[in-house]
VOVEXRO-281010 format. One record per residue (C-alpha): y negated, z, x negated. Coordinates in steps of 0.001 Angstrom, whole numbers, padded with zeros to 6 digits, always signed. Layout:
<recs>
YZX/...
</recs>
This chain:
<recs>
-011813+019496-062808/-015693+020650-061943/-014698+024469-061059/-012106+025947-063318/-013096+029478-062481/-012112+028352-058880/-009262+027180-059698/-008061+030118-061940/-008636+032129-058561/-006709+030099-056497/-003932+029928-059087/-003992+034180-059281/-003791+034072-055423/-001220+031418-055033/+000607+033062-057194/+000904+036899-055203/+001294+035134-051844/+004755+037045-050879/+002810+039968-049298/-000982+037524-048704/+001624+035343-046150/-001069+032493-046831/-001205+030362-043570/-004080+028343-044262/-006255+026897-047346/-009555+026034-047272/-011268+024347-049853/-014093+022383-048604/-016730+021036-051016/-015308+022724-053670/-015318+019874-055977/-011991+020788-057477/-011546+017023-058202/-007603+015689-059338/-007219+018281-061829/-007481+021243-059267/-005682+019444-056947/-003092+019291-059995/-002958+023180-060677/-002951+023693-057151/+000490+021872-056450/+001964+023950-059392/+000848+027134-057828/+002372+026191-053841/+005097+024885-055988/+005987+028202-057624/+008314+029519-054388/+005964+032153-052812/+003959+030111-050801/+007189+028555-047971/+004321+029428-045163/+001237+027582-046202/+000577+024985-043094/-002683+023579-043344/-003972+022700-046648/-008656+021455-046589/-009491+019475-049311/-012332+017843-047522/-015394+016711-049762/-013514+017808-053042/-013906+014353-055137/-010151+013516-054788/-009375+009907-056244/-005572+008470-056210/-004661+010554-058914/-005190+013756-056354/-003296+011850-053858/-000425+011313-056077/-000033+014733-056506/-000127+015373-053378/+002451+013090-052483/+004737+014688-054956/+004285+018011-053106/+004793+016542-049721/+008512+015321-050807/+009934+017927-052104/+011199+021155-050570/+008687+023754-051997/+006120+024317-048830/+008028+022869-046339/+006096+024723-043540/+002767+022332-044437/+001963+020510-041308/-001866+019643-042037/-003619+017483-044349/-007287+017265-044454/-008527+014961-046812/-011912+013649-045447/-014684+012170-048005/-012432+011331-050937/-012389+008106-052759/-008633+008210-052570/-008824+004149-052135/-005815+002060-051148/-003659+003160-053993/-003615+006999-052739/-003334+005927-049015/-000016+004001-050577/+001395+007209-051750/+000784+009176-049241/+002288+006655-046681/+005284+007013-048818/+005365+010876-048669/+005431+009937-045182/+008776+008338-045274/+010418+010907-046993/+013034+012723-044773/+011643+016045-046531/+007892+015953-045492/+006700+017548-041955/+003569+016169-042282/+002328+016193-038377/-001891+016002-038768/-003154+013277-041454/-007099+013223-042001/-008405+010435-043825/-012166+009855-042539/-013921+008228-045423/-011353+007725-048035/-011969+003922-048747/-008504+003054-047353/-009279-000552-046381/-006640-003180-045093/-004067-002812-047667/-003978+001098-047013/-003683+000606-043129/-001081-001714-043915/+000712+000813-046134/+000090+003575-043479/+001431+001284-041006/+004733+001171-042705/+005147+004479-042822/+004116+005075-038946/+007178+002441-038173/+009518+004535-040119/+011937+006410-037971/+011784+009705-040626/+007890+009885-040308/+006841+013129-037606/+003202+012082-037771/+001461+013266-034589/-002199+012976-035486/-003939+010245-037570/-007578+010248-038174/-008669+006954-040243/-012346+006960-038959/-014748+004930-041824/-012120+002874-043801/-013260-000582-043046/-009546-001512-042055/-010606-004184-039574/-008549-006270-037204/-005649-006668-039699/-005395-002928-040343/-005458-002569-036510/-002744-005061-035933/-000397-003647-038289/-000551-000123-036915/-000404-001278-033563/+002423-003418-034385/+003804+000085-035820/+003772+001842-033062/+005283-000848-030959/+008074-001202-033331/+009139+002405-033672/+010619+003832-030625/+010840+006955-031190/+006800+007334-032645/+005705+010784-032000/+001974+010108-032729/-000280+011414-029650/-003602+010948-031101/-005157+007593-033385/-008479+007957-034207/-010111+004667-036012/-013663+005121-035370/-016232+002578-037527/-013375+000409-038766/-015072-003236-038120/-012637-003582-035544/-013232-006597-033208/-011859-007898-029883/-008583-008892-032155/-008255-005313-033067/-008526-004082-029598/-006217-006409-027922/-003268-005797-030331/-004235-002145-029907/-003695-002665-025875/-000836-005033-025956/+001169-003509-028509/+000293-000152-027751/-000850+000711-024452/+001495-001487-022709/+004193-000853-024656/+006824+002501-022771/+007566+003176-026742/+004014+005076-027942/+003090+008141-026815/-000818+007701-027812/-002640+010395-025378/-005818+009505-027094/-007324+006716-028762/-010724+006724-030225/-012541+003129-031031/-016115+004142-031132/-018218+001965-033222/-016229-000782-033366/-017736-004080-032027/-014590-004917-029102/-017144-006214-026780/-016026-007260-022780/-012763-009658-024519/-011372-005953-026064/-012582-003945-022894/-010497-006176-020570/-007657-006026-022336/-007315-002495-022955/-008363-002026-019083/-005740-004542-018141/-003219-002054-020349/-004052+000475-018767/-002327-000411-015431/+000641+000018-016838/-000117+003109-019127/+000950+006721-018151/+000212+008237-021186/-003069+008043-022254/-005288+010732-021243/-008394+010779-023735/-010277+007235-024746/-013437+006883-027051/-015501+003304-026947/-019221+004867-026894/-020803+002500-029550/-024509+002837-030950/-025285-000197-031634/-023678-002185-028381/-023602-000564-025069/-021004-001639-022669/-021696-003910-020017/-021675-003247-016020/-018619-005791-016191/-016420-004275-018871/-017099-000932-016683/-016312-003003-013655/-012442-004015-014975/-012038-000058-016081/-013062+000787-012138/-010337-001601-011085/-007699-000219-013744/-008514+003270-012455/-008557+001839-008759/-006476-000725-007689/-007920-001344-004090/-006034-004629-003672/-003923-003365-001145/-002176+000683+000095/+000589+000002-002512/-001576-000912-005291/-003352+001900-004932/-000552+004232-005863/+001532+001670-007747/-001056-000798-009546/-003270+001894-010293/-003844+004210-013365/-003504+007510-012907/-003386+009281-015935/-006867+008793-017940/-008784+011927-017801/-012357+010477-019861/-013591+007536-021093/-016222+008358-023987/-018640+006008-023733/-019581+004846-020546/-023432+003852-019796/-025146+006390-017797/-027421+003986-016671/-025187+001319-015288/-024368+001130-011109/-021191+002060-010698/-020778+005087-013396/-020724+007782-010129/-017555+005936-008856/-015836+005541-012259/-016301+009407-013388/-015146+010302-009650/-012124+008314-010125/-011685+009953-013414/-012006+013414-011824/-009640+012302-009707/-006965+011599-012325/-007955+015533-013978/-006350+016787-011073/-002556+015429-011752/-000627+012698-011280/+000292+013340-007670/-003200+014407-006578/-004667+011539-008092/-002824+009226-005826/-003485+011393-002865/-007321+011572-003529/-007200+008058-004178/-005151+007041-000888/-007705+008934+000998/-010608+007453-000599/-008690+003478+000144/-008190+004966+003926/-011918+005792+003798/-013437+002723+002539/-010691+000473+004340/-010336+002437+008300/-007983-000436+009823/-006169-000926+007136/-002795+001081+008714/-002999-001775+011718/-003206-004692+009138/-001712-003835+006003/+002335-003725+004894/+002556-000403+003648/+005669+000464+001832/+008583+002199+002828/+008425+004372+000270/+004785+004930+000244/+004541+005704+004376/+004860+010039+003442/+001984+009518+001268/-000286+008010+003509/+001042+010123+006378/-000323+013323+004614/-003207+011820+004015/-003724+010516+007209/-003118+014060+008946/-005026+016093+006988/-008228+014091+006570/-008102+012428+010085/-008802+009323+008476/-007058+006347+010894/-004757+007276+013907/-001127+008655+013382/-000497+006594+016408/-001537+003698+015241/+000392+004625+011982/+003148+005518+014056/+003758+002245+016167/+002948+000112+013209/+005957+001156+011572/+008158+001118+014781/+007116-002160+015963/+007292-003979+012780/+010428-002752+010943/+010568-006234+008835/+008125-003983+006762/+010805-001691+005558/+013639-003236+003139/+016447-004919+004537/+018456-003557+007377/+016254-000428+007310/+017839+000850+003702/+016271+002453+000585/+016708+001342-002584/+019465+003334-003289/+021466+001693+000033/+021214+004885+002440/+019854+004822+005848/+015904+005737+005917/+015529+008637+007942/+014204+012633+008223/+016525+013298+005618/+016124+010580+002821/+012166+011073+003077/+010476+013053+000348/+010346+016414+000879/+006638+017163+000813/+006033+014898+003524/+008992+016767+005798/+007374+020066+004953/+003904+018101+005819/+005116+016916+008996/+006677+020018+010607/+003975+022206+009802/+002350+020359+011828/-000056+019521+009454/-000252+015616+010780/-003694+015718+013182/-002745+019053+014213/+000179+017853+015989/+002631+020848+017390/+005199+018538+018671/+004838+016327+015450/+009337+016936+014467/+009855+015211+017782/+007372+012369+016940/+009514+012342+013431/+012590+011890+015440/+011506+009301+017713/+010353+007220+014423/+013849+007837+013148/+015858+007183+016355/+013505+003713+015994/+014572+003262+012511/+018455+003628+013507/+018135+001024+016442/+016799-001408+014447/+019714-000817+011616/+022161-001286+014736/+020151-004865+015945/+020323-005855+012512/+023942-005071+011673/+024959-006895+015260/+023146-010047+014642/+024926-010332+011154/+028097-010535+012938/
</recs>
């Protein structure tokens, strides 16, 4: 160990901890080395230190050795209240990323934040770490692997991970400078972000060479992704091109058609760190992004009225859903975008729109009553193009919607 004084210190302190209630050690750039992180386990392991949860050892020229030790600590019962691990900028290689991965798997540790920028983990150590993500005992939450030259193997197998593990509870994967490539980043979308099993609300890939192959994929993902909110490509060396920006547009914004627009789009992606400033279409993808800050259901609102704005006729020539009509009803009203009439007698006059015999999914009658609520409320406000008489108008679309169940049901017999 370089700093035995230090360590004689933290020893004394460790030890006297019942009235300290320690909470938190910092050690950074101490250079306590795998000795002091030796003497430091025997100190948290000598019963007065149960409420120690985050433990800095960044920059403290740990090696495997350290890591062992570590791992030793994490599996047995004495600080079972440790939650954080920072061990940033030590050579702990692939041998000390295998122990710690099996710490991980160990019904006893409550590991939930695991920093490893910079510790020479390579492929074999992803692979490791991989295993232990997949485990069904392991509560990791946050793993930060930035630096480690784990490339698109490394990727693979903690994508796979993820995938395989249904009950993962990691929210945030950080993997930053890893030689990652277009491989990388479609396992990454296809095993990850398309997958209902993670719960990944941010993903960081800077400096990794995906290029447009890794951009569509993880853009094609993200169509069916609800839970990512936070996603980091920005890149030094390789900007991304006007057409990998184009495909994110189109994940954000589905303008195919009304029900793609609420259905085919994404609507939970808050930022995407590391798109050009300089490129044509930037003001449209951060307003659609603003758009998804504001909630899920305000997303699709702001997003319906921006379709109705760039597409006026499209109430008198589009097949709007059943189940998406209250949407575009509120939107409709309250921006004046289109004509509630022409709304109105689109639906009435072509009820081969709506599903069979006039029926929701669930087999009841569509009417006032098996609408969503909001757009009830919505409706007899009065809020619908300032309409006073707008219940009756709801009526008269559901007295519509019954005569056409009673057609239906008489030309069956």
């Amino acid at each position: 160990m370089e700093d035995p004084v230090l360590t004689h210190v933290l020893t004394f302190l460790l030890r006297d901890t019942s009235d300290h209630k320690l909470r938190d050690i910092h050690l950074k750039g101490r250079n306590i080395g795998d000795d002091g992180v030796q003497i430091l386990v025997d100190a948290l392991a000598n019963g007065h230190s149960s409420k120690v949860q985050t433990l800095n050892l960044i920059g403290n020229n740990v090696f495997a050795a350290g890591a062992l030790s570590l791992t030793s600590m994490l599996r047995s019962h004495h600080v079972p209240s440790l939650t954080k691990l920072q061990l940033q900028q030590n050579t702990i290689g692939a041998k000390g990323a295998i122990f710690l991965a099996d710490a991980l798997k160990d019904k006893q540790c409550n590991l939930r934040h695991l920093h490893l920028k910079s510790c020479n983990v390579g492929v074999r150590g992803a692979i490791a770490l991989s295993e232990a993500l997949a485990s069904p005992h392991c509560k990791l939450q946050d793993l930060r692997l930035e630096m480690n030259n784990i490339g698109d193997e490394g990727c693979r197998h903690i994508a796979q991970a993820l995938c395989t593990n249904g009950n993962s509870q990691l929210y945030s994967l950080e993997l930053k400078g890893n030689a990652i490539g277009p491989a990388g980043a479609i396992a990454i979308a296809e095993k990850c972000l398309q997958s209902k099993s993670t719960a990944l609300e941010s993903l960081g890939l800077n400096d990794n060479s995906i290029a447009d192959a890794g951009f569509a994929a993880i853009a094609s993902a993200l169509q069916y992704n609800s839970n990512l909110n936070w996603l980091f490509v920005s890149n030094k060396f390789e900007k991304m091109s006007q057409h990998s920006v184009d495909l994110f547009i189109g994940a954000l914004f589905n303008d195919t058609d009304p029900n793609s627009v609420c259905n085919g789009s994404n609507h939970a992606l808050k930022e995407i760190y590391g798109i050009p400033s300089d490129v044509p279409n930037q003001q449209r993808i951060r307003r659609l992004l603003r758009f998804n800050k504001l909630g899920n259901f305000k997303a699709r609102r702001e997003k319906i009225h921006l379709f109705l704005s760039e597409n006026p006729t499209c109430i008198q020539t589009c097949a709007i859903s059943c189940q998406l009509v209250p949407r575009f009803l509120s939107v409709v009203g309250r921006e004046c975008h289109g004509s509630l009439d022409a709304l109105f007698n689109h639906i009435r006059e072509n009820p081969n729109l709506l599903p069979e015999g006039g029926r929701d999914s669930g087999g009841g009658v569509i009417s006032k009553e098996t609408l969503p609520r909001v757009s009830k409320r919505s409706w007899r406000r009065g809020l619908v193009n300032g309409k006073s008489d707008s219940a009756n108008r709801f009526e008269e679309l559901d007295a519509a919607l019954r005569c056409h169940n009673q057609s239906s049901g008489s030309k069956r017999k």
